[in-house]
C-alpha positions as CSV (number, residue, x, y, z in Angstrom):
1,X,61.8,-65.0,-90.6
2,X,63.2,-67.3,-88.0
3,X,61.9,-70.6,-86.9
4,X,61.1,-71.9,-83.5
5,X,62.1,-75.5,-82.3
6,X,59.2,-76.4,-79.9
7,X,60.6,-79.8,-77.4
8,X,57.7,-81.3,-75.6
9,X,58.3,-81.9,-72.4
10,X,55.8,-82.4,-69.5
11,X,53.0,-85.5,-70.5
12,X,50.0,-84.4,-71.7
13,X,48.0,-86.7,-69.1
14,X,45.8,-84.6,-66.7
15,X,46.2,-81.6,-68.9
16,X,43.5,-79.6,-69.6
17,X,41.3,-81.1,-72.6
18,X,42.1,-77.8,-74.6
19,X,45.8,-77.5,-73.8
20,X,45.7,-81.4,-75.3
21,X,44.3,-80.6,-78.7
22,X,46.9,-77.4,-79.0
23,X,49.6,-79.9,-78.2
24,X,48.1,-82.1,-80.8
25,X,47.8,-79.5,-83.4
26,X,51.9,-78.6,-83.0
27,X,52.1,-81.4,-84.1
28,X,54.0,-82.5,-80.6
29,X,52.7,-86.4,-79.6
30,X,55.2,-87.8,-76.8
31,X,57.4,-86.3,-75.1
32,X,60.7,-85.1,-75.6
33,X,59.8,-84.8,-79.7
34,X,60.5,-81.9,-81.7
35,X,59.1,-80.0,-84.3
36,X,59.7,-76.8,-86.1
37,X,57.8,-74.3,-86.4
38,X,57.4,-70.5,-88.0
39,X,57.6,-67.7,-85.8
40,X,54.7,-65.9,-86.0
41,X,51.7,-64.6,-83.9
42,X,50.0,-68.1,-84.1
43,X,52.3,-70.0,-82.9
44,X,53.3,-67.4,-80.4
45,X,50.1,-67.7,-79.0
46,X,50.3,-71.6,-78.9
47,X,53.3,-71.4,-77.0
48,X,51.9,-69.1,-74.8
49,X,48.9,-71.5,-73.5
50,X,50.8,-74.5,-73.3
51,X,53.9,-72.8,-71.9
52,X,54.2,-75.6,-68.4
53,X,54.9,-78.6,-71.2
54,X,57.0,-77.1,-73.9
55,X,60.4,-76.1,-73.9
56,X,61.2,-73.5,-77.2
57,X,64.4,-72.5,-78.9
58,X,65.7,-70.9,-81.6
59,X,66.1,-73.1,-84.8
């Protein structure tokens, strides 16, 4: 299975409350920070909601 590099990199300030805590639980906290991630359904669907501040690649 392949992995997804997930860049945040839009601020979190004025988000929505929710879109903060998904943020949060990617384990994203500034910007432009990186973290890898499986690809999966679950973090498909994180992308998906938060997809106006993250920037994903392939790892």
């Amino acid at each position: 299975m392949a992995d997804l590099k997930v860049t945040l990199v839009k601020s979190t300030i004025g988000a929505v409350p929710k879109h903060k805590k998904t943020v949060e639980a990617m384990g994203l906290k500034k910007t432009n920070k990186s973290v890898i991630m499986p690809d999966n359904a679950a973090t498909r669907g994180m992308i998906k909601q938060v997809q106006h501040l993250v920037k994903v690649e392939e790892a």
